[in-house]
C-alpha positions as CSV (number, residue, x, y, z in Angstrom):
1,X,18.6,-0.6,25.4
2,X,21.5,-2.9,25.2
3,X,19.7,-5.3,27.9
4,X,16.8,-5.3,25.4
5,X,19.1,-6.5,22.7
6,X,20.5,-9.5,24.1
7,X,17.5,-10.5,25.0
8,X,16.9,-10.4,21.2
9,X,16.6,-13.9,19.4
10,X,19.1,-14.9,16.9
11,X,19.1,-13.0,13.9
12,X,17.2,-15.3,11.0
13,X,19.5,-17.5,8.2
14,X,17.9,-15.3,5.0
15,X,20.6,-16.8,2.9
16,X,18.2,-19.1,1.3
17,X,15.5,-16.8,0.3
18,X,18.0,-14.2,-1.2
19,X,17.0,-15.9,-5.0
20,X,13.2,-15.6,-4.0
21,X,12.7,-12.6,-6.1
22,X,14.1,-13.8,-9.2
23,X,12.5,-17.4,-8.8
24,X,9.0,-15.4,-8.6
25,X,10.1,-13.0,-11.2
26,X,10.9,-15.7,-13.9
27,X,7.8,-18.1,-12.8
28,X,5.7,-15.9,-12.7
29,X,6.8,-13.8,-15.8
30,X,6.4,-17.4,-17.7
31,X,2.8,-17.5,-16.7
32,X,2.3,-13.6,-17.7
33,X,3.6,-14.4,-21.4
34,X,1.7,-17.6,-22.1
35,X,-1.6,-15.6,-19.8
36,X,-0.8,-12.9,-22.8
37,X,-0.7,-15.3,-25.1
38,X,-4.0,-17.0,-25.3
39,X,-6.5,-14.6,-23.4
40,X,-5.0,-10.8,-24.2
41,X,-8.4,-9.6,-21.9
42,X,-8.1,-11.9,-19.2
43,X,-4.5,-11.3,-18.5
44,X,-5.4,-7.4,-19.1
45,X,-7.8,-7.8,-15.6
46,X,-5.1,-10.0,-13.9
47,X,-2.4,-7.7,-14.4
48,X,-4.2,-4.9,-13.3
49,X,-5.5,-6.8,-10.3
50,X,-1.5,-7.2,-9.5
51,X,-0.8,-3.9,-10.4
52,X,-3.6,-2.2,-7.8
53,X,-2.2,-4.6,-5.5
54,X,1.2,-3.0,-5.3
55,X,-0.1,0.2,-6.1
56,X,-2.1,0.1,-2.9
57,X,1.4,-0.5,-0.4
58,X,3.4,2.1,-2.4
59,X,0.6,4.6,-1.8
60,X,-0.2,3.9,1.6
61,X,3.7,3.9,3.0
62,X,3.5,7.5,0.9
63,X,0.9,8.2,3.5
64,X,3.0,6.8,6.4
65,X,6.1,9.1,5.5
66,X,3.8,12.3,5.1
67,X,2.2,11.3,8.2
68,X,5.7,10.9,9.7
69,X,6.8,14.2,9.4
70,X,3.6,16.4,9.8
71,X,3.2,14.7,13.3
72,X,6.9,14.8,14.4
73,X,6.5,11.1,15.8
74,X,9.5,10.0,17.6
75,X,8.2,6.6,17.6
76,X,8.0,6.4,13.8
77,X,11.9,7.0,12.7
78,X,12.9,3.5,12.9
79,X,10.4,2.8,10.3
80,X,10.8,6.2,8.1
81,X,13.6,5.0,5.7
82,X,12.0,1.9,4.8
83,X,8.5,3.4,4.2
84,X,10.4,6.1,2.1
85,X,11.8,3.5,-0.3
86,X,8.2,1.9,-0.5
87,X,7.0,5.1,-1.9
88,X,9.3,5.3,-4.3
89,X,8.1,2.5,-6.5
90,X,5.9,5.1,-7.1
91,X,8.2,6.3,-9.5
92,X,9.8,4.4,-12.7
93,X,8.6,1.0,-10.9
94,X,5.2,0.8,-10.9
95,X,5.3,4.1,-13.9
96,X,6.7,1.0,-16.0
97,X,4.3,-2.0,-14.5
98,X,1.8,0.5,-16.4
99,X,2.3,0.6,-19.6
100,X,0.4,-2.9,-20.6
101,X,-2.5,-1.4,-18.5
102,X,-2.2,1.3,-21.6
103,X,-1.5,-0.9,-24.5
104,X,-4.5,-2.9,-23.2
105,X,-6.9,-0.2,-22.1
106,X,-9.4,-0.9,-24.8
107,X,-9.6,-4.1,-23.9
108,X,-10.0,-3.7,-19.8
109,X,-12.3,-0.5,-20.0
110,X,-14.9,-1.1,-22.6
111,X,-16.2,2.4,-22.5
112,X,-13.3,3.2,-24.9
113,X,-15.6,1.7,-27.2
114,X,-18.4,3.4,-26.9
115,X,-19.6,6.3,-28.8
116,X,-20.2,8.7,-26.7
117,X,-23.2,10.2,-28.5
118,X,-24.9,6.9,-27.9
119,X,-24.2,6.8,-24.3
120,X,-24.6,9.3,-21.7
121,X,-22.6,7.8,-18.5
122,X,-19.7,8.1,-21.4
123,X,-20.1,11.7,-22.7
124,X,-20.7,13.3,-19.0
125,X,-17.1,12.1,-18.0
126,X,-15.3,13.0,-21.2
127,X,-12.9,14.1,-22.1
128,X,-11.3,12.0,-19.5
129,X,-13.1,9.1,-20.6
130,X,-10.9,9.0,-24.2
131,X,-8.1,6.8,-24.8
132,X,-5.7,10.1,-24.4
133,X,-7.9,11.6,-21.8
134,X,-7.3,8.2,-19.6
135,X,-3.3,8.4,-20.7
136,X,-3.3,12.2,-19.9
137,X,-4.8,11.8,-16.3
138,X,-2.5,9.0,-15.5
139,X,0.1,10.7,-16.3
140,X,-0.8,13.7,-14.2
141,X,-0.8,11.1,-11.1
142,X,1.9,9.6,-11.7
143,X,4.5,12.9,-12.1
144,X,2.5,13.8,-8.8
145,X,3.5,11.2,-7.1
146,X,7.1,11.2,-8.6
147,X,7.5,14.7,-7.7
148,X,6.9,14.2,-4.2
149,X,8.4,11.1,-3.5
150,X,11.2,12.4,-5.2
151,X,11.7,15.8,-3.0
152,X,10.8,13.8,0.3
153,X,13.2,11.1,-0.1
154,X,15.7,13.1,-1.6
155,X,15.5,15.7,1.4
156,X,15.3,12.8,3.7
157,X,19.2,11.1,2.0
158,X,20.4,15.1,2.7
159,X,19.3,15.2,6.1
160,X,21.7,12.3,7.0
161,X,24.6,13.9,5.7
162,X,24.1,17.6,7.2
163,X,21.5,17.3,9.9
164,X,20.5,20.9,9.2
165,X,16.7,22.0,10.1
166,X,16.2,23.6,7.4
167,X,15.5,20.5,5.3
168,X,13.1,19.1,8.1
169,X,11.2,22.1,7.8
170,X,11.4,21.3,3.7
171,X,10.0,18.1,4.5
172,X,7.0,19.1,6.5
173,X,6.0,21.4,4.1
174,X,6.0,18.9,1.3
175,X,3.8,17.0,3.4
176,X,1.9,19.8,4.1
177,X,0.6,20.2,0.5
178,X,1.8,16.5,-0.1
179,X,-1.3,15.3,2.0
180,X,-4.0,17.1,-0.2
181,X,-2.0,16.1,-3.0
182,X,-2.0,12.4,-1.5
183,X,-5.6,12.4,-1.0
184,X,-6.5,13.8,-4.7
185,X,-4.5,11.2,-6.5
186,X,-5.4,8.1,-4.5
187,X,-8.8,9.0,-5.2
188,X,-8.2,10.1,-8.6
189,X,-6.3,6.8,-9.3
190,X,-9.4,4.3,-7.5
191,X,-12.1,6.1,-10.1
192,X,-10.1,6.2,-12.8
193,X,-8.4,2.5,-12.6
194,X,-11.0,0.8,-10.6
195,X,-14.4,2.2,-10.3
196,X,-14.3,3.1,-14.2
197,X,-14.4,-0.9,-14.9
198,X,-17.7,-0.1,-14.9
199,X,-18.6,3.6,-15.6
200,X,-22.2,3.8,-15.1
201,X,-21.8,3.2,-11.2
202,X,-22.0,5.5,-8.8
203,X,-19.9,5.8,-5.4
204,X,-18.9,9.0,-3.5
205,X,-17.1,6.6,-1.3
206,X,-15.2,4.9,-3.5
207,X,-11.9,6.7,-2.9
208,X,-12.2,6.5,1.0
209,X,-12.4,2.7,0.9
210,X,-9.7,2.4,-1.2
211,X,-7.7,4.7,1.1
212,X,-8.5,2.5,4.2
213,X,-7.7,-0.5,2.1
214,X,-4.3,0.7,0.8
215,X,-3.1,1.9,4.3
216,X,-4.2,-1.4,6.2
217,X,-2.5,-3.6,3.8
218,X,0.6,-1.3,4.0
219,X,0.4,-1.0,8.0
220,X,0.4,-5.2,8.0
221,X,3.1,-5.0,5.6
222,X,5.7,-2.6,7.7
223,X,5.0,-4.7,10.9
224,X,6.6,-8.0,8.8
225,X,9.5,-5.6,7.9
226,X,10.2,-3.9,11.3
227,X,10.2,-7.4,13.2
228,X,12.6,-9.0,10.4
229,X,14.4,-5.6,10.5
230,X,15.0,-5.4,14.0
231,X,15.5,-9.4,14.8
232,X,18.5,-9.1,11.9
233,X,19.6,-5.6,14.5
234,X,19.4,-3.8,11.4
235,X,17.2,-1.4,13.3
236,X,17.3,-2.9,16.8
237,X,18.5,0.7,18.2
238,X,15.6,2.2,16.4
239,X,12.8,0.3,16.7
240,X,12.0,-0.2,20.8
241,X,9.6,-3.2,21.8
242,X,6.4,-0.6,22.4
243,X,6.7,0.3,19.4
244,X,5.2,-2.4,17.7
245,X,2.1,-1.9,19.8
246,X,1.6,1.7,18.1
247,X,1.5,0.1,14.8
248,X,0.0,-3.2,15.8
249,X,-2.9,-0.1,17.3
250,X,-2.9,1.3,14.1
251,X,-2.9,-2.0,11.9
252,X,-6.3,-2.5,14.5
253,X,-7.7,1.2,14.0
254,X,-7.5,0.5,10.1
255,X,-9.3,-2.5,10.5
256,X,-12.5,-1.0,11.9
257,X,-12.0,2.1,9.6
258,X,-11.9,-0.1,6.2
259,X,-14.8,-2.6,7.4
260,X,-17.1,0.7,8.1
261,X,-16.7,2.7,5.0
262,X,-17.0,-0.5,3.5
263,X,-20.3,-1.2,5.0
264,X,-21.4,1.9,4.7
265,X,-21.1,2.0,1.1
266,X,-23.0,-0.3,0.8
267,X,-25.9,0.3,3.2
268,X,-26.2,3.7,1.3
269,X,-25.7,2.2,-2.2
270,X,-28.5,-0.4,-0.9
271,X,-30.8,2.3,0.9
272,X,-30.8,4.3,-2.3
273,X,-32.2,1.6,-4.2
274,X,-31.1,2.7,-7.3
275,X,-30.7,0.5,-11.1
276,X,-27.8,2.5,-11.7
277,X,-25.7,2.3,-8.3
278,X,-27.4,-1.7,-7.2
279,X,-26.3,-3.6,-10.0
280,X,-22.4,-3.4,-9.0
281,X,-23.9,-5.2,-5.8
282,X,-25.9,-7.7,-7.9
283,X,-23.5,-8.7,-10.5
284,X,-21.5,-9.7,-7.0
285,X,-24.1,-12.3,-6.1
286,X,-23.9,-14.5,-9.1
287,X,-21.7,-17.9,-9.1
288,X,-18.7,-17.7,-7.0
289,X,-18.7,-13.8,-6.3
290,X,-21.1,-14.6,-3.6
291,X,-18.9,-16.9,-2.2
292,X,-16.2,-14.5,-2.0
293,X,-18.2,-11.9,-0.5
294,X,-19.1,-13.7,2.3
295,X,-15.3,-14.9,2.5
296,X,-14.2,-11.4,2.8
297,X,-17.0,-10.5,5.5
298,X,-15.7,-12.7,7.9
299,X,-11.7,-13.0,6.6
300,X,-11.5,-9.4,5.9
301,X,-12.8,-8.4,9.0
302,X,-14.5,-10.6,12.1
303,X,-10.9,-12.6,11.8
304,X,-8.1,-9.8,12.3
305,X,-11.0,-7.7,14.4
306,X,-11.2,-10.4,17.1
307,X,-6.9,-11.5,17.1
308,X,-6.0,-8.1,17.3
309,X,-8.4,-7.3,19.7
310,X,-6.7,-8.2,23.2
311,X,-4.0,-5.7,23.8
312,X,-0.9,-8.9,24.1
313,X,-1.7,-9.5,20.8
314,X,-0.4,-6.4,19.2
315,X,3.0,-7.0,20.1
316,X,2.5,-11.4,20.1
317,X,4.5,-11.7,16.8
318,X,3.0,-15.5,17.0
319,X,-0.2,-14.1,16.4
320,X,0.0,-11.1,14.9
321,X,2.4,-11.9,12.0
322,X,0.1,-14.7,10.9
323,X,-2.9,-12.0,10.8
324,X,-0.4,-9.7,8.4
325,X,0.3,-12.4,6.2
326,X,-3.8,-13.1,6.3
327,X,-4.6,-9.4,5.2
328,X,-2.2,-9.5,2.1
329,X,-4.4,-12.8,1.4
330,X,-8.1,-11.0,2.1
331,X,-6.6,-7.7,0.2
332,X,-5.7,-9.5,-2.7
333,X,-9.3,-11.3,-2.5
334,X,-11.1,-8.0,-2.2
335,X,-9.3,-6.2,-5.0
336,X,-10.6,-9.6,-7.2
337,X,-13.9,-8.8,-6.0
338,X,-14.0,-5.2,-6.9
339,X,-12.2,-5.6,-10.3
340,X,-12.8,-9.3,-11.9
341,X,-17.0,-9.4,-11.9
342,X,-16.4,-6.7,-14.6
343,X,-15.0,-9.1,-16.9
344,X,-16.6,-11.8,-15.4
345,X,-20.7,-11.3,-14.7
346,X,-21.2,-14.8,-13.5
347,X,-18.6,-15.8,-11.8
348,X,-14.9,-16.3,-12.1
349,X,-14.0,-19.3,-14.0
350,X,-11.3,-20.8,-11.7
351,X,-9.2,-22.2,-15.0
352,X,-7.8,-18.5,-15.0
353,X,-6.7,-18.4,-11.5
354,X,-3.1,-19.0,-12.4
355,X,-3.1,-16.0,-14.3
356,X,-3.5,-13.5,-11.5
357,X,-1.5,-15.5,-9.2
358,X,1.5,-15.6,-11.9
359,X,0.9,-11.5,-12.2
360,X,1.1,-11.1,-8.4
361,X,4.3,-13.4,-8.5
362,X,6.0,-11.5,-11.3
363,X,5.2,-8.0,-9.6
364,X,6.3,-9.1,-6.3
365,X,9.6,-10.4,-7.5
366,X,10.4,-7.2,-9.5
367,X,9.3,-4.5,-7.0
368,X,11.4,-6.5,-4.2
369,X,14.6,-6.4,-6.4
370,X,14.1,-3.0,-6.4
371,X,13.3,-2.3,-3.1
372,X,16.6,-4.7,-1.9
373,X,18.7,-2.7,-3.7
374,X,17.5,0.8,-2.6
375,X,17.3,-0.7,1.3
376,X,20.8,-1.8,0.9
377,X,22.4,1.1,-0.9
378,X,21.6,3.5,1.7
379,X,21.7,4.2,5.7
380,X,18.9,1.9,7.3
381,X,17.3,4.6,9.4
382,X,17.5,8.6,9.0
383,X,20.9,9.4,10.5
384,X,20.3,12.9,12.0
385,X,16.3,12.6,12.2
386,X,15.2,15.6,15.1
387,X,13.6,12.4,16.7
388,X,16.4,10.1,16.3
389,X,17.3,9.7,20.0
390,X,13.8,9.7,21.2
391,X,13.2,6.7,19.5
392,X,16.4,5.2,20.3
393,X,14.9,5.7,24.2
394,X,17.9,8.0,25.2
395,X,16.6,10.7,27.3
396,X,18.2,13.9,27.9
397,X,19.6,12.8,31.5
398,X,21.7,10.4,29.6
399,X,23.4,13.0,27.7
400,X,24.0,15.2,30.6
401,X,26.1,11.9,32.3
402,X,28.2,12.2,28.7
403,X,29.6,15.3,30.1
404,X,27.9,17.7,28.4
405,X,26.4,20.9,30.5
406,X,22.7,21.1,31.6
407,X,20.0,23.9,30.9
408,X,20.8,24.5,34.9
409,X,24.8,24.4,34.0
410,X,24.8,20.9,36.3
411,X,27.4,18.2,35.1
């Protein structure tokens, strides 16, 4: 293990990027206001397109951690903490990146202004579909998801101090009804924040696809962190080479798993032939949505499919790093596609693409502070995780040379 160190390169100089959160904080809060400013709607749709964005990596390292401990991974401990504080944003964070989404509701889902005597798509989902039905069920998801994240990483910061069992059993069976609960609310929040841009569509898939999408950004997202992480031997004890081929596999699996639910949505949507579930698909074919979806065909999958493919590549950081960076690109792209046609029929007018891009930055900047300062304020890895020296690559023959007496009583 400590061979493998040295043969670490040198840690990076992040000295100069330590005032990137607050740059992109203040630019791209200045292009927020003035967005707010003159087009109330249009920066409604961009700050929600942010908001998903970020949404999507919160919920998907929630998955991770629940994963985590209903598995027992050994492999997975180096990268527990920092997936742990990722989830929390969950909380207060992203609970307060809301609240414009609320004050602007009327103006992002137009069903709030439809009578629902005059519209049936409108009446069959109320009372949900009200301006207090939409507050009450986001509220609902959001003290689900504080609740959780809560116990987990509050049992987690315990189990450094005491090691006791008893709270890894707690945490496993906050997973255990954490990953209905997961499954519910992810889907809950896709309809009810996405899908619901336009209400008369139809999509039992819907909450799959956003599932795949939110875990494959978050997977490319952990690999930058763990390779930073490790070069800077924050978690260099933690985190052994193969490693990064078991998420580099997963980051892969995801891949394929968001491309077919993808495609199959839309072979069935397509198949059906139905007004009410093939407009979403035609509405995507005027102006430069077309573009875009062909863009995302090959981008968001033929591209990381065929680099990830050989088995070198998952561990290359040369090629694979490159291909995380790409996916928070073609995430970003698809989330545009699936929530900017509603306000846009015919195509996005490319005078407003500062507006998103200034949300994204603002968001970004804001979340990172946050997620600095939790990183920083606490151990870097679980401390007294059952796992802890299997992923640290100490085997039991190693403690046995410490001294210590063997199940055969041997020295």
């Amino acid at each position: 293990m400590s061979h493998e160190k040295n043969h670490l390169p040198p840690p990076l100089d992040l000295s100069g990027w330590r005032m990137l959160p607050t740059l992109l904080m203040f630019v791209g809060g200045f292009l927020s206001f003035v967005g707010v400013l003159i087009n109330p709607r249009e920066f409604g749709f961009s700050w929600l397109l942010a908001f998903v964005f970020y949404l999507s990596i919160a919920l998907g390292a929630l998955f991770l951690v629940i994963v985590h401990h209903l598995t027992d991974a050994g492999w997975s401990v180096g990268i527990r903490r920092f997936n742990e504080h990722l989830a929390s944003l969950l909380r207060w964070p992203l609970t307060v990146l809301f609240v414009p989404i609320v004050l602007l509701a009327p103006k992002i889902y137009h069903w709030l202004n439809i009578d629902p005597a005059t519209d049936n798509t409108v009446a069959a989902k109320l009372p949900v579909f009200t301006y207090s039905g939409f507050i009450i069920a986001s509220a609902i998801l959001f003290a689900i998801w504080w609740f959780l994240t809560s116990r987990l990483s509050s049992l987690s910061l315990q189990q450094d101090k005491t090691g006791a069992a008893e709270l890894t059993r707690k945490m496993r069976f906050h997973s255990g009804w954490g990953i209905v609960a997961f499954a519910l609310t992810l889907s809950g929040a896709a309809v009810l924040w996405v899908k619901a841009l336009e209400h008369e569509w139809y999509s039992a898939m819907y909450g799959v696809y956003f599932f795949g999408s939110s875990t494959w950004i978050t997977l490319a997202t952990v690999y930058c962190i763990a390779v930073v992480l490790r070069r800077q031997r924050i978690l260099s004890s933690v985190l052994q080479p193969n490693y990064f081929y078991f998420i580099g596999v997963m980051f892969f699996a995801f891949t394929l798993f968001q491309a077919y639910i993808e495609f199959a949505q839309y072979f069935v949507v397509w198949n059906a032939n139905m007004p009410t579930e093939t407009f979403w698909y035609l509405i995507r074919e005027n102006g430069n949505w077309f573009a875009l979806s062909m863009i995302l065909i090959f981008g968001h999958f033929f591209v990381p499919f065929f680099l990830l493919l050989p088995v070198k590549a998952k561990t290359t950081f040369k090629v694979i790093i490159p291909v995380c960076l790409w996916a928070w690109l073609m995430h970003a792209a698809d989330l545009a596609f699936n929530i900017l046609p509603a306000a846009h029929h015919d195509g996005y007018p490319l005078k407003w693409i500062w507006l998103p891009l200034g949300c994204l930055m603002f968001m970004g900047g804001f979340l990172a502070k946050i997620f600095l300062n939790k990183f920083n304020a606490n151990p870097p890895y679980p401390q007294r995780d059952p796992r802890l020296l299997e992923a640290m690559g100490v085997s039991a023959n190693v403690v046995y040379d410490l001294g210590e007496t063997s199940p055969g009583g041997a020295k």
